[in-house]
matplotlib code that plots the C-alpha trace (Angstrom):
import matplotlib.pyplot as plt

x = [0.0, 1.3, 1.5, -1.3, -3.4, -3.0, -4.0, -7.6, -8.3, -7.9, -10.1, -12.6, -12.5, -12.7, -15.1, -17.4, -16.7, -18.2, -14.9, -15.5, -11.6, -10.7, -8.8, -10.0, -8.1, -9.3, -7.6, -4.0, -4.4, -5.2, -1.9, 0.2, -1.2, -0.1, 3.3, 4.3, 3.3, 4.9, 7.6, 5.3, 4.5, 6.6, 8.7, 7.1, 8.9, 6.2, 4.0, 6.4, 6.4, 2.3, 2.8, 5.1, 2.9, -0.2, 2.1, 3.4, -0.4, -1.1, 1.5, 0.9, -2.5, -1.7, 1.6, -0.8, -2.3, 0.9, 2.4, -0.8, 0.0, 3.5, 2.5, 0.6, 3.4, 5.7, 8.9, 11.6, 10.0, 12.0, 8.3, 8.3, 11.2, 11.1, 7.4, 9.1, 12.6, 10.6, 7.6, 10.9, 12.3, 9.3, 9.3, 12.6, 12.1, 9.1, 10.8, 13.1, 13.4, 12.8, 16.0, 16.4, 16.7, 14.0, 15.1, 16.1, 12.8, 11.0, 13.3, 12.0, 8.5, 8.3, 9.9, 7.7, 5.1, 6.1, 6.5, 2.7, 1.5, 3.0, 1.4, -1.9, -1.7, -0.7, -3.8, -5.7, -4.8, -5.4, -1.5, -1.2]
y = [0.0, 3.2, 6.6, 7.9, 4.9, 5.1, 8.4, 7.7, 4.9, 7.1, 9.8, 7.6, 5.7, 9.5, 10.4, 7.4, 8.2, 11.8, 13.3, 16.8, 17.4, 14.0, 12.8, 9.2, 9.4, 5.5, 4.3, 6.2, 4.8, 1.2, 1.6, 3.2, -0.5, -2.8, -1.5, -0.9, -4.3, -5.6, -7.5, -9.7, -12.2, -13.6, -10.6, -10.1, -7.3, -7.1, -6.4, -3.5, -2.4, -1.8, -0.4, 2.1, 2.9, 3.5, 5.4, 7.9, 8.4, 9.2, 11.7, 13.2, 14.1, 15.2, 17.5, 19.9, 20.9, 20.3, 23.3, 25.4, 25.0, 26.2, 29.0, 30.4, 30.1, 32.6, 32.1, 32.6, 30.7, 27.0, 25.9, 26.7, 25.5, 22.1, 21.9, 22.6, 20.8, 17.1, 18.3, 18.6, 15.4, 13.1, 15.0, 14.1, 10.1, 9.5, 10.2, 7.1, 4.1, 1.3, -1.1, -4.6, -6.0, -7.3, -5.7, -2.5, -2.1, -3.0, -0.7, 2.3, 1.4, 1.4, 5.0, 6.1, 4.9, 6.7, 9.9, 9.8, 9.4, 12.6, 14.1, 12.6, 13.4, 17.1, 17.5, 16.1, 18.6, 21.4, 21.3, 22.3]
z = [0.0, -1.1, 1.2, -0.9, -0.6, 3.0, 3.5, 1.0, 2.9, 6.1, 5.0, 4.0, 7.3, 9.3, 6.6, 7.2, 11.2, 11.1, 12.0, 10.2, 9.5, 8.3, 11.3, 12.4, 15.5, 16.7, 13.4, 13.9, 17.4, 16.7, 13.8, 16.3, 19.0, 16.1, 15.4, 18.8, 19.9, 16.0, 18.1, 19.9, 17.0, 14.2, 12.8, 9.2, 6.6, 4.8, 7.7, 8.8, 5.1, 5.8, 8.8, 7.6, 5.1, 6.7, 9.5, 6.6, 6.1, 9.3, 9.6, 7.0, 8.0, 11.3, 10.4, 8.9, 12.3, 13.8, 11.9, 12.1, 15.8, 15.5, 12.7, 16.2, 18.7, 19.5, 17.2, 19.9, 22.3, 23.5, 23.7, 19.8, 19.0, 20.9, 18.7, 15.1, 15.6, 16.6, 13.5, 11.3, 12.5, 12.1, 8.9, 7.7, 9.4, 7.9, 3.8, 4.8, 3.4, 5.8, 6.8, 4.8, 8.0, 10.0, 13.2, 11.7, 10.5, 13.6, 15.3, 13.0, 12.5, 16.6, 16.4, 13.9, 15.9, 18.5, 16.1, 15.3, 18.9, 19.8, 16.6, 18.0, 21.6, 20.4, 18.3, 20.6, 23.3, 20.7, 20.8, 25.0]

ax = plt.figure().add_subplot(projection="3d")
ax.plot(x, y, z, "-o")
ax.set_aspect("equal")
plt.show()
């Protein structure tokens, strides 16, 4: 599944969910369950290769906000810059290739994983 077809069949899902801004937040968390619990069962590469992808859509839908947040913060502020420096590093994370290795890959799915529930929790706090 490419990043693209991630992100359609998220919109659809938050479509079909009511969510008025196309966020189905109980779909990015139930992604964000699997891959971070990935190691628990046989290590598959081309179940990290989904998860990846459907990851990458998530971000992408929640970076919007994420910025929109920042676009609103005082530039010289740490707070600000803590915000745009992780945004920029999720950013830059999520336009990687995954490792050939199996355990690479876990390794960065789990991190992006991680990347996208701090986009979540910050949208869903309105961004503190």
């Amino acid at each position: 599944m490419t990043t693209n077809e991630a992100e359609l069949q998220a919109g659809a899902r938050a479509t079909a969910a009511g969510e008025p801004d196309g966020i189905d937040m109980l779909t990015i968390e139930e992604t964000i369950k699997i891959a971070l619990n990935a190691s628990r069962g046989q290590l598959q590469v081309s179940t990290l290769i989904d998860l990846q992808a459907q990851l990458r859509g998530h971000i992408a839908l929640l970076r919007e906000p994420a910025r929109q947040a920042a676009d609103q913060m005082w530039r010289g502020a740490t707070r600000w810059h803590r915000h745009i420096t992780r945004l920029d590093g999720i950013e830059r994370q999520a336009e990687q290739e995954l490792s050939p290795l199996p355990f690479g890959a876990l390794i960065e799915v789990q991190l992006m994983a991680r990347d996208c529930q701090w986009l979540l929790d910050g949208y869903k706090e309105n961004w503190r």
